[in-house]
CHARMM-style PDB file with segment names, atoms N, HN, CA, C and O in Angstrom:
ATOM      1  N   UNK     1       0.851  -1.177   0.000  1.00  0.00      PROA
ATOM      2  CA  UNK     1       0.000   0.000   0.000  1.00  0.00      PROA
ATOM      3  C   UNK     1       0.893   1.236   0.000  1.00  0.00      PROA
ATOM      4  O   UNK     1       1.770   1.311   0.861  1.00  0.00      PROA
ATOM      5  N   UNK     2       0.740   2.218  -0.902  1.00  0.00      PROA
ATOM      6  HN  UNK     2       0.028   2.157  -1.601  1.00  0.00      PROA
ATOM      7  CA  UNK     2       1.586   3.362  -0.769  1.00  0.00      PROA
ATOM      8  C   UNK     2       0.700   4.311  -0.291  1.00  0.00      PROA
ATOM      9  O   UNK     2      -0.512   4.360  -0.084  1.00  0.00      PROA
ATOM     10  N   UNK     3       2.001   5.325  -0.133  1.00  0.00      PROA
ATOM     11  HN  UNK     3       2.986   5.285  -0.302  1.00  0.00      PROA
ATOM     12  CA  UNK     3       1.071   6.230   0.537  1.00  0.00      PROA
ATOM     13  C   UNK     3       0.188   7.432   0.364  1.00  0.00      PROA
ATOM     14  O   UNK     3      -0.033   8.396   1.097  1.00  0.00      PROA
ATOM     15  N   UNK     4      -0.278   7.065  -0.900  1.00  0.00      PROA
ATOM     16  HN  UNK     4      -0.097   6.282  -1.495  1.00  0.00      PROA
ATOM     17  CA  UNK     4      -1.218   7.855  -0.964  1.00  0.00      PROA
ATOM     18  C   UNK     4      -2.366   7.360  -1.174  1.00  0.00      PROA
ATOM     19  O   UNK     4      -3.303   8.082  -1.514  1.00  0.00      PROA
ATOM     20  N   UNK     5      -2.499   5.976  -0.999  1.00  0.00      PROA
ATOM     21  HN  UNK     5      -1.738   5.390  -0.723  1.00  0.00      PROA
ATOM     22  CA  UNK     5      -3.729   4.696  -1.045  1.00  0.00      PROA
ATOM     23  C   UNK     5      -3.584   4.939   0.542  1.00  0.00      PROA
ATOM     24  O   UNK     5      -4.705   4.795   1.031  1.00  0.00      PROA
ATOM     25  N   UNK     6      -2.891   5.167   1.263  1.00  0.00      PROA
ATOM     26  HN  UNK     6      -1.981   5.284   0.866  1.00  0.00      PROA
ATOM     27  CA  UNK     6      -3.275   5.317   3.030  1.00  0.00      PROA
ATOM     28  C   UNK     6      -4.395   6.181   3.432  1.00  0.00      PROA
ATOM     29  O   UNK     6      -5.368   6.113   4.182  1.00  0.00      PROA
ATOM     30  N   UNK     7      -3.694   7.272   2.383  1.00  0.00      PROA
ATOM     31  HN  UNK     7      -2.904   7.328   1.773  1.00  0.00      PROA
ATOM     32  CA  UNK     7      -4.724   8.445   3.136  1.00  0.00      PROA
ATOM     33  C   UNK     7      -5.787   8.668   2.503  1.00  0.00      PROA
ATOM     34  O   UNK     7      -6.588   9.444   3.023  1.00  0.00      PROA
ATOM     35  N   UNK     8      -6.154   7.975   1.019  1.00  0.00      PROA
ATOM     36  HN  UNK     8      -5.503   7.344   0.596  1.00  0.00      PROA
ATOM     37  CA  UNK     8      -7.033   7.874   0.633  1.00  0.00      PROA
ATOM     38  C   UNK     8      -8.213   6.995   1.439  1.00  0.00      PROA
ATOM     39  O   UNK     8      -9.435   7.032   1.296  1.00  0.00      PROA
ATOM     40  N   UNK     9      -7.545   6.347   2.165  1.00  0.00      PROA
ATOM     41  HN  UNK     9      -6.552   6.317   2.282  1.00  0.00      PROA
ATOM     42  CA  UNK     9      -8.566   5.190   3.476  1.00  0.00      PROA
ATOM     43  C   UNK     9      -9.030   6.142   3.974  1.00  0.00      PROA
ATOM     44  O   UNK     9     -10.168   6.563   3.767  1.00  0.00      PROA
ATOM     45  N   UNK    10      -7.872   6.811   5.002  1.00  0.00      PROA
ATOM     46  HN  UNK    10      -6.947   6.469   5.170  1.00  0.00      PROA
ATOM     47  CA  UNK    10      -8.222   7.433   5.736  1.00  0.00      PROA
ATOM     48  C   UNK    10      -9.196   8.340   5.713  1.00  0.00      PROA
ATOM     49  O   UNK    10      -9.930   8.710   6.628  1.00  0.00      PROA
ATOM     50  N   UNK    11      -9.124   8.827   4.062  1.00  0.00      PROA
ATOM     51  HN  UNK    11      -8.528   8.527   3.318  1.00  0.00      PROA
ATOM     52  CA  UNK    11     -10.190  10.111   4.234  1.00  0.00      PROA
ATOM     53  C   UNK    11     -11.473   9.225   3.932  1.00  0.00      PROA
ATOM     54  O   UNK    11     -12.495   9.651   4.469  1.00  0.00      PROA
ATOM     55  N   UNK    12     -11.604   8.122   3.204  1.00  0.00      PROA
ATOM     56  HN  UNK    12     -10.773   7.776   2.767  1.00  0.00      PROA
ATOM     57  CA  UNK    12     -12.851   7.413   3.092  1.00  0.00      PROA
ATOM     58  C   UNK    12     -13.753   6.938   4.622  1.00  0.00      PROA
ATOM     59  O   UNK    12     -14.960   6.842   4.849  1.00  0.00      PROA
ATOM     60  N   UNK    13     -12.182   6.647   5.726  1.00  0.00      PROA
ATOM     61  HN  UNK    13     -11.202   6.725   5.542  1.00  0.00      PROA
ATOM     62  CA  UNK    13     -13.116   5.962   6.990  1.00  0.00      PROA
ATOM     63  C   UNK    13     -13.628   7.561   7.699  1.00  0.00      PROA
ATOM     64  O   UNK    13     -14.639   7.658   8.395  1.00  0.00      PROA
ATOM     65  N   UNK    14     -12.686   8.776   7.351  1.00  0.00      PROA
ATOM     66  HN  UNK    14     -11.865   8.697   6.786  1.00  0.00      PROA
ATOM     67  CA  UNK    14     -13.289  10.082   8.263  1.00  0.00      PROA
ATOM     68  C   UNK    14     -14.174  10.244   7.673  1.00  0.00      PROA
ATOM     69  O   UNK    14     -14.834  11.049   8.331  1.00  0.00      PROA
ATOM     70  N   UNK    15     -14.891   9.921   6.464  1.00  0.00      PROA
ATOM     71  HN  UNK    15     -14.355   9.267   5.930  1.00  0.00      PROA
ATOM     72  CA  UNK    15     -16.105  10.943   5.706  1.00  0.00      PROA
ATOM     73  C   UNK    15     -17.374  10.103   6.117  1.00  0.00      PROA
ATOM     74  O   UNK    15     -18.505  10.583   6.195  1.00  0.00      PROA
ATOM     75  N   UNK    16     -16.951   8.400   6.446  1.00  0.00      PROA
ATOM     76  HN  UNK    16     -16.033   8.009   6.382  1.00  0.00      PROA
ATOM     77  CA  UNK    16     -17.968   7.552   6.621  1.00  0.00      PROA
ATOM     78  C   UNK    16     -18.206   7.793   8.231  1.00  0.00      PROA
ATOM     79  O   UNK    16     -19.384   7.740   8.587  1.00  0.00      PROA
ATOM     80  N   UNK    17     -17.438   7.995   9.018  1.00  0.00      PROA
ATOM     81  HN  UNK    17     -16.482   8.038   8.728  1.00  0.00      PROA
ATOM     82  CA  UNK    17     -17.314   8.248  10.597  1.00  0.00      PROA
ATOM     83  C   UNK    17     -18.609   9.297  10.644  1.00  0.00      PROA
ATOM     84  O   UNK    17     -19.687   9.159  11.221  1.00  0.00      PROA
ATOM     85  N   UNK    18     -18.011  10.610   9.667  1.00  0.00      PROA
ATOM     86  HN  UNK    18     -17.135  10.722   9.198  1.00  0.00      PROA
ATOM     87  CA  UNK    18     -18.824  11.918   9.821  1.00  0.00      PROA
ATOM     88  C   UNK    18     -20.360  11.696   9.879  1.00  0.00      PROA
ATOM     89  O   UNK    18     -21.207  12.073  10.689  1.00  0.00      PROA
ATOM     90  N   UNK    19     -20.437  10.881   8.631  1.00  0.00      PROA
ATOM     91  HN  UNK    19     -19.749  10.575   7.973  1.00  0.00      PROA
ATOM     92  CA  UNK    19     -22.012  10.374   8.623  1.00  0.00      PROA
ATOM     93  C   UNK    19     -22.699   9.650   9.385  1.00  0.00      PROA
ATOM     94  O   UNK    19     -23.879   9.933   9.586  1.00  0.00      PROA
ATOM     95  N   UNK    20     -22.028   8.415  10.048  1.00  0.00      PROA
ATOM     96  HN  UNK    20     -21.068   8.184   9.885  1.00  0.00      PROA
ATOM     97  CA  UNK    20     -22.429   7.224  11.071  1.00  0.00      PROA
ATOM     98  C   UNK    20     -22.769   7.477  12.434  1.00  0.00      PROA
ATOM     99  O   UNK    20     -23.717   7.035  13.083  1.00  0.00      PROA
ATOM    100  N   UNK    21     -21.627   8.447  12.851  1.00  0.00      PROA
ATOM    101  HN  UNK    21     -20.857   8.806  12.323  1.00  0.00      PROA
ATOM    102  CA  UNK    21     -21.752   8.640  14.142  1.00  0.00      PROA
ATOM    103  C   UNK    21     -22.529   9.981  14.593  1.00  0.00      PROA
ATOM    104  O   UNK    21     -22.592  10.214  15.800  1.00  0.00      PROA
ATOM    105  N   UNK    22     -22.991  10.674  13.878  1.00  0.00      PROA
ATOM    106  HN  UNK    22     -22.940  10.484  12.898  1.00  0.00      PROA
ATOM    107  CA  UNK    22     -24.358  11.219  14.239  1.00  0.00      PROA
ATOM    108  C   UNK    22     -25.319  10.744  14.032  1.00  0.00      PROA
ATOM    109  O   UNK    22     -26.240  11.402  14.517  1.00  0.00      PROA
ATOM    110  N   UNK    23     -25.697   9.695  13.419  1.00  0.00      PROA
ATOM    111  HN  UNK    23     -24.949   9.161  13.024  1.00  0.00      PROA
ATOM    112  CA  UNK    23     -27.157   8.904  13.177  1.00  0.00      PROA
ATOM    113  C   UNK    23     -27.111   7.835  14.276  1.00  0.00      PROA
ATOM    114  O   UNK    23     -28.135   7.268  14.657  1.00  0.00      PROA
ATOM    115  N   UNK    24     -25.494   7.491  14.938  1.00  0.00      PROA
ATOM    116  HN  UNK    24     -24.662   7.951  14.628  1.00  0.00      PROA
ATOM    117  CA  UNK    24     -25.736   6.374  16.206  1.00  0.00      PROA
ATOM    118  C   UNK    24     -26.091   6.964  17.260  1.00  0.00      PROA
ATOM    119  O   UNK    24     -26.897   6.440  18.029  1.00  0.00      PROA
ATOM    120  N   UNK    25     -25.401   8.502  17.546  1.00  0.00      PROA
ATOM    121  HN  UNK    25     -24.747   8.929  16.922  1.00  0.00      PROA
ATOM    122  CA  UNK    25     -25.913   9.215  18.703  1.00  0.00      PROA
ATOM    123  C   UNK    25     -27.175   9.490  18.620  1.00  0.00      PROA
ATOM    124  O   UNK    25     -27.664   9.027  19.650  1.00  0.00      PROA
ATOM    125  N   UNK    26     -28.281  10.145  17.779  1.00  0.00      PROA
ATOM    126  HN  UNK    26     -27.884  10.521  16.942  1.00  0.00      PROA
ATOM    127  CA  UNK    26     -29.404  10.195  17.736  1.00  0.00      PROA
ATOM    128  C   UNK    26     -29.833   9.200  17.828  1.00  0.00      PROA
ATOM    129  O   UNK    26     -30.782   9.411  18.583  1.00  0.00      PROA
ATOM    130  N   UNK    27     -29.842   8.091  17.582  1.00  0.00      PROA
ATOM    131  HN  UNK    27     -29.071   7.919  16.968  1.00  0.00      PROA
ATOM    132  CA  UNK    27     -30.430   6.627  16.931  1.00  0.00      PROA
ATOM    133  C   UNK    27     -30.435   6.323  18.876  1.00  0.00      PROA
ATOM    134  O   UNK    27     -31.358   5.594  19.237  1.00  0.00      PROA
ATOM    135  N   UNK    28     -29.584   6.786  19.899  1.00  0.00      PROA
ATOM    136  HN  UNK    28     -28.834   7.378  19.606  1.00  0.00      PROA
ATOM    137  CA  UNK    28     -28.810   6.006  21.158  1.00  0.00      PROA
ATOM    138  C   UNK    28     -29.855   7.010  22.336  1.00  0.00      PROA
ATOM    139  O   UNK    28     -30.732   6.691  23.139  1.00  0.00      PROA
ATOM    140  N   UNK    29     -29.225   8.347  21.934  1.00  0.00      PROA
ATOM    141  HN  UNK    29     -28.514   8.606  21.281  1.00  0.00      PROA
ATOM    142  CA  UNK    29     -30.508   9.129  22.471  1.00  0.00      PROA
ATOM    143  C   UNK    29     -31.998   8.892  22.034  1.00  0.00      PROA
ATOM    144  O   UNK    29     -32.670   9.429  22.914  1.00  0.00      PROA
ATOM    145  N   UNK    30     -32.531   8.541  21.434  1.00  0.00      PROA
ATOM    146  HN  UNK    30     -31.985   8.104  20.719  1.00  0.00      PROA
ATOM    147  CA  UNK    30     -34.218   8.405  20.825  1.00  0.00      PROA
ATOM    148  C   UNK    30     -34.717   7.014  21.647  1.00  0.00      PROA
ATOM    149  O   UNK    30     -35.889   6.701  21.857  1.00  0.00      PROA
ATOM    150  N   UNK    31     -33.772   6.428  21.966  1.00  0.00      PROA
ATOM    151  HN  UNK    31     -32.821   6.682  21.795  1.00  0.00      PROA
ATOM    152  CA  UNK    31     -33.916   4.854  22.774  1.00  0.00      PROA
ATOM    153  C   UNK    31     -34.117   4.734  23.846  1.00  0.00      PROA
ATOM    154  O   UNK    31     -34.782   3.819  24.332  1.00  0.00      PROA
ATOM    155  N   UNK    32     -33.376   5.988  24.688  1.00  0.00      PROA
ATOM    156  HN  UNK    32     -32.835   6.731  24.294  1.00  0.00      PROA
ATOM    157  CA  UNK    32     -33.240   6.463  25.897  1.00  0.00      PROA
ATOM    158  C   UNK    32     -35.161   7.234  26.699  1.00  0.00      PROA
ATOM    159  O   UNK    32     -35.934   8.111  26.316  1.00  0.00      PROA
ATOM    160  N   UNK    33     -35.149   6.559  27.529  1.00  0.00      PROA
ATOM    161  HN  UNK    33     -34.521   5.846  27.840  1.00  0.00      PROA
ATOM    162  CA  UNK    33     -36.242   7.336  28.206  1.00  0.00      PROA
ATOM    163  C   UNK    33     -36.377   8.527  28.323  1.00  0.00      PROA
ATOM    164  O   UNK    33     -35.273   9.062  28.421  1.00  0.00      PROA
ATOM    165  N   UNK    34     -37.480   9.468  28.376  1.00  0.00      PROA
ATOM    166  HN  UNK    34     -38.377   9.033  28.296  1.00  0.00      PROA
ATOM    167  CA  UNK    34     -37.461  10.879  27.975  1.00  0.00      PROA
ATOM    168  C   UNK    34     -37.056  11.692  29.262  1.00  0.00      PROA
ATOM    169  O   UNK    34     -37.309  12.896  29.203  1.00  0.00      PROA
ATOM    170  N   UNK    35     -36.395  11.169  30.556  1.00  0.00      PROA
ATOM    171  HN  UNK    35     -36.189  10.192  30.604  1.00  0.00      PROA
ATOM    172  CA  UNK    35     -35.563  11.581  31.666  1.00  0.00      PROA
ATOM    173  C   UNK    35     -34.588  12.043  30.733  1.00  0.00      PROA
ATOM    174  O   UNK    35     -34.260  13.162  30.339  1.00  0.00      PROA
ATOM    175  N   UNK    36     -34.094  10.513  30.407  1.00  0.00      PROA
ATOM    176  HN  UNK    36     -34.361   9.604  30.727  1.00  0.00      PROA
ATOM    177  CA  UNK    36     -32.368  10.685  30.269  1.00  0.00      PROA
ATOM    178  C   UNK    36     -32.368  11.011  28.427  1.00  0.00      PROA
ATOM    179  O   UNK    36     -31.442  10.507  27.793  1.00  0.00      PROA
ATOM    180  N   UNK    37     -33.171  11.648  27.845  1.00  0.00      PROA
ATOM    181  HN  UNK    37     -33.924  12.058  28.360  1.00  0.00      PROA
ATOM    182  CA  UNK    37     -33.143  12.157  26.056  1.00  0.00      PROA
ATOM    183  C   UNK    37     -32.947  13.342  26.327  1.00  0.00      PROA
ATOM    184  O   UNK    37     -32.168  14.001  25.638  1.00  0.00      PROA
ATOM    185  N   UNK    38     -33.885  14.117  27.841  1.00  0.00      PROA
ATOM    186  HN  UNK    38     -34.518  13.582  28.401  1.00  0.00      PROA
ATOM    187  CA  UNK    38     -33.863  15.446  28.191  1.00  0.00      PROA
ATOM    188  C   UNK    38     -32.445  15.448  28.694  1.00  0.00      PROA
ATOM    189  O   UNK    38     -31.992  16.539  28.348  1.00  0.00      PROA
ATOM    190  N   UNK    39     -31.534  14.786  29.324  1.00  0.00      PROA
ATOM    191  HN  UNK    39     -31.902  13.899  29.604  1.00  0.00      PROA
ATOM    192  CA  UNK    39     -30.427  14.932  29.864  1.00  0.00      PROA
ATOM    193  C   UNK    39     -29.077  14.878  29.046  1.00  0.00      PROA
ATOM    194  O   UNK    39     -27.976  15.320  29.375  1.00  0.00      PROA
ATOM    195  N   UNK    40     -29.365  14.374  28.163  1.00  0.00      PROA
ATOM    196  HN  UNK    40     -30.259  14.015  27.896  1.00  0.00      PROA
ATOM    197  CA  UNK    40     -28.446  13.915  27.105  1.00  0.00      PROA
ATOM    198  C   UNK    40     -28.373  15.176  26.116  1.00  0.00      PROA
ATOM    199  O   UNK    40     -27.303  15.660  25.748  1.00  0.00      PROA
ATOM    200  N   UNK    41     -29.746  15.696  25.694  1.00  0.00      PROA
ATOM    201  HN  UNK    41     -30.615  15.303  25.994  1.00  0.00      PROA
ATOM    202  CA  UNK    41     -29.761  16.671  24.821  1.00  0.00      PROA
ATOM    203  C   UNK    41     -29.378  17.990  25.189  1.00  0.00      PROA
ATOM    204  O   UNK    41     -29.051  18.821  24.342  1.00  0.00      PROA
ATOM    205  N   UNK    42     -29.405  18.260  26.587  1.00  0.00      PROA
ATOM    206  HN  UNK    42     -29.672  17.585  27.275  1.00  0.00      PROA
ATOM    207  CA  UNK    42     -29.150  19.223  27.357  1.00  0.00      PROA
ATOM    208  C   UNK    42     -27.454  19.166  27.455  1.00  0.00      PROA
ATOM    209  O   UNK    42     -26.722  20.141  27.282  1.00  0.00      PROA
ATOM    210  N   UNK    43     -27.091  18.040  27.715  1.00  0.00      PROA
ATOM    211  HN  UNK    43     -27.686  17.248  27.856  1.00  0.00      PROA
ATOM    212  CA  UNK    43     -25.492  18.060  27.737  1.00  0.00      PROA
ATOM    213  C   UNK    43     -24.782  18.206  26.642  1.00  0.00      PROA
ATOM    214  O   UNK    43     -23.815  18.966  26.682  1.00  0.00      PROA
ATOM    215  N   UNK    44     -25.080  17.571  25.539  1.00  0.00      PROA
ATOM    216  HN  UNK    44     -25.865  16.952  25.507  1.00  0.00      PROA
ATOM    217  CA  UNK    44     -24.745  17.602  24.029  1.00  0.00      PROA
ATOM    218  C   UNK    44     -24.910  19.776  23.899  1.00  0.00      PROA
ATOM    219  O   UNK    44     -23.986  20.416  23.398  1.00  0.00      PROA
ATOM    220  N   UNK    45     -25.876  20.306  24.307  1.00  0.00      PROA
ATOM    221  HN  UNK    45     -26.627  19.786  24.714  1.00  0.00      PROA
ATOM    222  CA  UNK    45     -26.137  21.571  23.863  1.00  0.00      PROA
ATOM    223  C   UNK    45     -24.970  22.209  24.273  1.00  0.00      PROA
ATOM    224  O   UNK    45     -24.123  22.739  23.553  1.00  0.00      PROA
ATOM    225  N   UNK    46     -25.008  22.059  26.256  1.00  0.00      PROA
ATOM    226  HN  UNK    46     -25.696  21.629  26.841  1.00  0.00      PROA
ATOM    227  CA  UNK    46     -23.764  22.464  27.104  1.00  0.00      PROA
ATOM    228  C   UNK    46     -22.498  22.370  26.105  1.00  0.00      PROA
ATOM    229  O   UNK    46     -22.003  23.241  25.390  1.00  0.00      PROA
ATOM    230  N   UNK    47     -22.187  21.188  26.274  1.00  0.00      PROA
ATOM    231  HN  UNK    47     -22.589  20.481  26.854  1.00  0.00      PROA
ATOM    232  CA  UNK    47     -20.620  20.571  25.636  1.00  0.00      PROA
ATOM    233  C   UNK    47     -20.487  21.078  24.166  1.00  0.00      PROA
ATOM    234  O   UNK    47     -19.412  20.783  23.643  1.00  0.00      PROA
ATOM    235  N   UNK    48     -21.252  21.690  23.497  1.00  0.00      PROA
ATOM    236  HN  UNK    48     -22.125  21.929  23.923  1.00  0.00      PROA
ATOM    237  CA  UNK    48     -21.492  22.330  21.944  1.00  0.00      PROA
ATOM    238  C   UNK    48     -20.432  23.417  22.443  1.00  0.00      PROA
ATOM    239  O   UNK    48     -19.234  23.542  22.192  1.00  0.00      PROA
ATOM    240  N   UNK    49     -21.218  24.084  23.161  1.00  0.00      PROA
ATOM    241  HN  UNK    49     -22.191  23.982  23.365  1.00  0.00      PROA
ATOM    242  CA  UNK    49     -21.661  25.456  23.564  1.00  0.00      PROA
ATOM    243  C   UNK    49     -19.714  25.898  24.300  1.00  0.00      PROA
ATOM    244  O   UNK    49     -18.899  26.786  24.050  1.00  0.00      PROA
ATOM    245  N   UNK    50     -19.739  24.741  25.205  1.00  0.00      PROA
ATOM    246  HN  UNK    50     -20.401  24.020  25.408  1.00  0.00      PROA
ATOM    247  CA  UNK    50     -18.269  25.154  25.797  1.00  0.00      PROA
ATOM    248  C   UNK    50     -17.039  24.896  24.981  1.00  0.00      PROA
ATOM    249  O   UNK    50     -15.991  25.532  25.088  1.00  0.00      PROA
ATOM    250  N   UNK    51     -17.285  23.811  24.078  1.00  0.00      PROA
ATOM    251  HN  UNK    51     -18.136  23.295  23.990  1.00  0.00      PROA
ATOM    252  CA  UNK    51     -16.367  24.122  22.687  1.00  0.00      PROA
ATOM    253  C   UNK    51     -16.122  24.879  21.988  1.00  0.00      PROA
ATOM    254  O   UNK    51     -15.159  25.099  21.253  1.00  0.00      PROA
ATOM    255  N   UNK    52     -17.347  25.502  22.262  1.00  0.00      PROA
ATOM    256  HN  UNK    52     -18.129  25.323  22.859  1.00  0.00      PROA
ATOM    257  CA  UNK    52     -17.424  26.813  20.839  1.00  0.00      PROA
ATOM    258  C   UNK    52     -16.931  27.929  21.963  1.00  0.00      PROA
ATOM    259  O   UNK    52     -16.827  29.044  21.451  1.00  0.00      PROA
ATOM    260  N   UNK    53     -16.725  27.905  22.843  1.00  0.00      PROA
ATOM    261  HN  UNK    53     -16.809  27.000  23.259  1.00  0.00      PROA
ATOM    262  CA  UNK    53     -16.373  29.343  23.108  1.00  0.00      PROA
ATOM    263  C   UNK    53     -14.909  29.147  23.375  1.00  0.00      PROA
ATOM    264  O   UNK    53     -14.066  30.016  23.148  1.00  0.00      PROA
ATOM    265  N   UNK    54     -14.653  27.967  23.866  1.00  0.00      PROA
ATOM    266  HN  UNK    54     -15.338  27.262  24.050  1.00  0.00      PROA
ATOM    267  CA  UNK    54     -13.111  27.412  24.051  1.00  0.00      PROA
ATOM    268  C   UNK    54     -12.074  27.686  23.030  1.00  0.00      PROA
ATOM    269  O   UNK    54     -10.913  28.061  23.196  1.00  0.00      PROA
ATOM    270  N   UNK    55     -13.083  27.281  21.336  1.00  0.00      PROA
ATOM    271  HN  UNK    55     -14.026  26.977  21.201  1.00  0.00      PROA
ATOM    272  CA  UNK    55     -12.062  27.465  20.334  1.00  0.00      PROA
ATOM    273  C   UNK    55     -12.027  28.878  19.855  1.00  0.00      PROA
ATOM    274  O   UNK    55     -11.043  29.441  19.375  1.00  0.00      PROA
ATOM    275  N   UNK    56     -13.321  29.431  20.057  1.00  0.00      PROA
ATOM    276  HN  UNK    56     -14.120  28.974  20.447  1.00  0.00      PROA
ATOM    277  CA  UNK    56     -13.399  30.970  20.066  1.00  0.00      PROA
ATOM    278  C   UNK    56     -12.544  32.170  20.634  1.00  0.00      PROA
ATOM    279  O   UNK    56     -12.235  33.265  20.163  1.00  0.00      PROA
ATOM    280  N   UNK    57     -12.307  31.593  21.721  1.00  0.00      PROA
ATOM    281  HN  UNK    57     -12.558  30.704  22.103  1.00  0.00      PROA
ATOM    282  CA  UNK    57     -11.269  32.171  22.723  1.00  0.00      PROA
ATOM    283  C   UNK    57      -9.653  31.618  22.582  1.00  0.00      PROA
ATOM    284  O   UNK    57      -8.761  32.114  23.271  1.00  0.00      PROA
ATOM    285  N   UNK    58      -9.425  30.635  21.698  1.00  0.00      PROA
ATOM    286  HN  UNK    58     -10.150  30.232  21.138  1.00  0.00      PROA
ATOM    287  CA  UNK    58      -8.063  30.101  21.406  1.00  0.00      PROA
ATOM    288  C   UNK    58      -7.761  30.953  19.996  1.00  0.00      PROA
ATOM    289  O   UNK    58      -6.640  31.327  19.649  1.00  0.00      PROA
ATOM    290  N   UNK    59      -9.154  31.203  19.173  1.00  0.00      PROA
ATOM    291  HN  UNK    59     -10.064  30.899  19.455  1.00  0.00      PROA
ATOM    292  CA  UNK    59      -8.312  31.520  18.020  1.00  0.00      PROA
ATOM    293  C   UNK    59      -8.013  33.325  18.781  1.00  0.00      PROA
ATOM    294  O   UNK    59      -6.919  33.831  18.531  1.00  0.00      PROA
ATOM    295  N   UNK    60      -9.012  34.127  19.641  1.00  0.00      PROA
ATOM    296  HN  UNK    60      -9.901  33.716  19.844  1.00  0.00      PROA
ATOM    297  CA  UNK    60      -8.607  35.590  19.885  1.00  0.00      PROA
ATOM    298  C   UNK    60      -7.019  35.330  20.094  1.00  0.00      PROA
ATOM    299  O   UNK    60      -6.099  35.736  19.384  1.00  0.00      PROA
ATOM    300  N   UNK    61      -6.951  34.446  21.406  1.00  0.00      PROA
ATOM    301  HN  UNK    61      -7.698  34.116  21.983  1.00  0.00      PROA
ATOM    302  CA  UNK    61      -5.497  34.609  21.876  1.00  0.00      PROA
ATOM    303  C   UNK    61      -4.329  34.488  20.416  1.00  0.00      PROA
ATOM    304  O   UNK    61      -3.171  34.902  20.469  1.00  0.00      PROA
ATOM    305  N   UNK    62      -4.868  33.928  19.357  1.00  0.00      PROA
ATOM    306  HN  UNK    62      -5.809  33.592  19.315  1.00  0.00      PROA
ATOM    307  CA  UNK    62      -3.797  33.827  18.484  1.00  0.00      PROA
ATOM    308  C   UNK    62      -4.092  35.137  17.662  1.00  0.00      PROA
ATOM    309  O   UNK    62      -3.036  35.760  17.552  1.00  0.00      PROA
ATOM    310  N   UNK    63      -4.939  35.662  17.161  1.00  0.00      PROA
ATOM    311  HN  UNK    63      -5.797  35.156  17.251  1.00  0.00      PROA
ATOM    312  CA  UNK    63      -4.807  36.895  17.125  1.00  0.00      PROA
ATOM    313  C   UNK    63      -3.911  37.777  17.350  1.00  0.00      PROA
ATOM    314  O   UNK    63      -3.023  38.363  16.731  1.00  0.00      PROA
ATOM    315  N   UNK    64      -4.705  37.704  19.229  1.00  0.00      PROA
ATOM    316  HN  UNK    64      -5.426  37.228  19.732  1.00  0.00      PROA
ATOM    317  CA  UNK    64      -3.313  38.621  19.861  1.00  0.00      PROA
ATOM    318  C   UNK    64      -1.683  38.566  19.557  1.00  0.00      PROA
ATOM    319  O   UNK    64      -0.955  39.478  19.165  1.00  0.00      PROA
ATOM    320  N   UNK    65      -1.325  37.060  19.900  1.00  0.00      PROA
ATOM    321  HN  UNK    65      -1.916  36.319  20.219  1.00  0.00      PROA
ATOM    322  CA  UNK    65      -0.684  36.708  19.861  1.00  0.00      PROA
ATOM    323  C   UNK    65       0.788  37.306  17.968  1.00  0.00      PROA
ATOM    324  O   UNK    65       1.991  37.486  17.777  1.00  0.00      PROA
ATOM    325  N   UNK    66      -0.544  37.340  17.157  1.00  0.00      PROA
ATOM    326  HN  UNK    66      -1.521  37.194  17.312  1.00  0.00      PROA
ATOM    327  CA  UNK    66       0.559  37.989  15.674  1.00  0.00      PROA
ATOM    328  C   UNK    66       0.469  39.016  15.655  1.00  0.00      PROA
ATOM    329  O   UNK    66       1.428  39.683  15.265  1.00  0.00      PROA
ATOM    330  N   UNK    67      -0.984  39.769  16.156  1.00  0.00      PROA
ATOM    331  HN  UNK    67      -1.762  39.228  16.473  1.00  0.00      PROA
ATOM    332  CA  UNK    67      -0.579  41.097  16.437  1.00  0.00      PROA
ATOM    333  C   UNK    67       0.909  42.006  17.333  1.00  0.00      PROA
ATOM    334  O   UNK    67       1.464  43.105  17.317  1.00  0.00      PROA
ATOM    335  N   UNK    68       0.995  40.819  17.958  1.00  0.00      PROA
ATOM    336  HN  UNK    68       0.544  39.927  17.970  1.00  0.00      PROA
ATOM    337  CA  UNK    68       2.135  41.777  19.189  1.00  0.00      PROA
ATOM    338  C   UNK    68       3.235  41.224  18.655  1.00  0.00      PROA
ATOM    339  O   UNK    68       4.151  42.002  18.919  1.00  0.00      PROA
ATOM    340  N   UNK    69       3.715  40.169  17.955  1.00  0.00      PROA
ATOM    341  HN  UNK    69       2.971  39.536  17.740  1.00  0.00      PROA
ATOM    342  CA  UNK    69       4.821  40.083  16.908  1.00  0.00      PROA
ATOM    343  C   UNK    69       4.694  40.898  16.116  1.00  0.00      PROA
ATOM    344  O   UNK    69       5.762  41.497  15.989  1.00  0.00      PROA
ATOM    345  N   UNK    70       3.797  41.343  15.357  1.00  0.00      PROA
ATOM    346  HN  UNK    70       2.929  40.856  15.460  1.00  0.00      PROA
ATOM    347  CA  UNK    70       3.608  42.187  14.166  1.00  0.00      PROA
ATOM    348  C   UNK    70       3.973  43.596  14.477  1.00  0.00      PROA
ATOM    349  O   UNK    70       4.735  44.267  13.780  1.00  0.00      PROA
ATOM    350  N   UNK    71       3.385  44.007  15.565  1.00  0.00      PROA
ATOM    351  HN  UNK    71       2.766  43.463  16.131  1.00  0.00      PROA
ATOM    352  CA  UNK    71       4.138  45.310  16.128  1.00  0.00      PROA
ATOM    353  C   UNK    71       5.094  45.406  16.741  1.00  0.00      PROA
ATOM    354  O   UNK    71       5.239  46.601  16.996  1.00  0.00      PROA
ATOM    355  N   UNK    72       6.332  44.494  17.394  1.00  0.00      PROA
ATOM    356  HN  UNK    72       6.214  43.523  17.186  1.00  0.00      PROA
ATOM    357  CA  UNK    72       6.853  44.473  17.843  1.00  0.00      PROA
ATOM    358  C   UNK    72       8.755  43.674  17.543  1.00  0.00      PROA
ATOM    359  OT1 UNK    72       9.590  43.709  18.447  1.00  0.00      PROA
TER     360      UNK     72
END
């Protein structure tokens, strides 16, 4: 296998991952009693939510970060 038949896998198993594993999480939550669908969906929102501000706040700091090379 050379290597560009590797990463050709690779990008075939990430594109099939992309698709699968949001139809297993829904498919896992919908199974779940409507306690734990409300609990699940609520955490999934949370854990969205603290990613997005996590990477939000990583790209400012890099910002900053070429700005003060850039002037300096």
């Amino acid at each position: 296998m050379s290597f560009s038949d590797k990463w050709v896998w690779i990008t075939i198993v990430g594109v099939v991952l992309v698709i699968v594993l949001p139809l297993i999480v829904i498919w896992g939550i919908l199974s779940m009693s409507p306690e734990f669908r409300i609990i699940a969906t609520v955490g999934i929102v949370f854990a969205w939510g603290v990613i997005s501000g996590y990477k939000d706040w990583i790209i400012s700091q890099q910002k900053e970060e070429t700005q003060k090379a850039a002037e300096g």
